[in-house]
N, C-alpha and C positions, 0 to 999 in steps of 0.2 A: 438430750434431744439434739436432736442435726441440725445442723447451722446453716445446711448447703442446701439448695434446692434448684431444678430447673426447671421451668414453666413452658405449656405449651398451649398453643389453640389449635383446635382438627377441625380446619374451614377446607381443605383441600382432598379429591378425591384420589387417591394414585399418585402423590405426592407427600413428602415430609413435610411434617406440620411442624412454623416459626415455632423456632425453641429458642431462649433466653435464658440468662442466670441470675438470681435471685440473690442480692445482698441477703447479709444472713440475719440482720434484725429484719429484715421484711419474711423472709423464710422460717424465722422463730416466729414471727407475729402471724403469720398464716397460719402454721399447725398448731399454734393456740386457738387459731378461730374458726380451725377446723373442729378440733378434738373438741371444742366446746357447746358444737352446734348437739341438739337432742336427736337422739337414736331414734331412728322413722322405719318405716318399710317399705314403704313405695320403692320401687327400684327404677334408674336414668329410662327415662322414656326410649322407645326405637327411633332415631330421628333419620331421617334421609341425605340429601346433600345440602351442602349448607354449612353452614355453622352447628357443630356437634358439643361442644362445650371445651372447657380445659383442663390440662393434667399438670401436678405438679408432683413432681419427683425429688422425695428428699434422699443426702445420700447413705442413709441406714437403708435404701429399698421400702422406704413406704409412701404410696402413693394418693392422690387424691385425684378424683374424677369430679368435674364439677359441669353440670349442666341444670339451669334454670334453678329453681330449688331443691335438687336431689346432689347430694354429695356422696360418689361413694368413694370410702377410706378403706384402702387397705394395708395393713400395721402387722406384721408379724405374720404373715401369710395369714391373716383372716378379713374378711371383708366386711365393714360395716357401712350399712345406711345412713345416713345423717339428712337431716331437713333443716332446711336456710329459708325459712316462709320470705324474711326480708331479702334472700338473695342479696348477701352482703357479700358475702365472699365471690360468688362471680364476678359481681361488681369491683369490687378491689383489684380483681386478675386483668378484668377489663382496664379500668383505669393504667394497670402497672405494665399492661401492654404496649401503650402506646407509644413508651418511648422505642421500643423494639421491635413495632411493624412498619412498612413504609403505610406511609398517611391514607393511602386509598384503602387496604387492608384495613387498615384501622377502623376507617369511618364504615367500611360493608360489614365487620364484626359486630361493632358499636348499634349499628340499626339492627343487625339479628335478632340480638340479645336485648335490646329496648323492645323492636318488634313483639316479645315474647312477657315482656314487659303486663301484668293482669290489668 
């Protein structure tokens, strides 16, 4: 499994979205809490401008899409659905952002994603 990941949030529109790199026990303990989440079918809502969710990039080339509870994984060029009802893992991405956005970023993120919050 890959060690290496690097994490993003897509809050901006026409702009490169805050990218970060992920210690690699934090980047194994993700894609464990990925691959772990149950195979759903819902697919990531359309969302508009705003806070769109976040991607993490391990470095095998498999990715993970995370917005609200829809995780989509994609592993081997094929793309799976995954459902996070607890939205733990957004939550974790949130958290592990914070050291890596400036503070105002952080806190307009943080309400998004609580905003969104059931």
């Amino acid at each position: 499994m890959a060690a290496r990941a690097q994490a993003s949030v897509d809050v901006f529109s026409g702009r490169e979205p805050p990218t970060w790199s992920l210690a690699p026990d934090e980047s194994r303990a993700l894609r464990e809490a990925v691959e772990a989440l149950p195979v759903g079918t819902r697919s990531r809502p359309d969302v508009g401008l705003g806070y769109r969710g976040f991607t993490v990039t391990w470095e095998d080339g498999a990715q993970a899409t995370v917005y609200r509870d829809v995780v989509e994984y994609v592993v081997g060029g094929r793309t799976q659905v995954r459902e996070d009802a607890s939205r733990a893992v957004e939550e974790r991405l949130l958290l592990g952002s914070r050291a890596h956005l400036d503070p105002e970023l952080f806190t307009a993120v943080a309400s998004q994603v609580q905003a969104a919050q059931p």
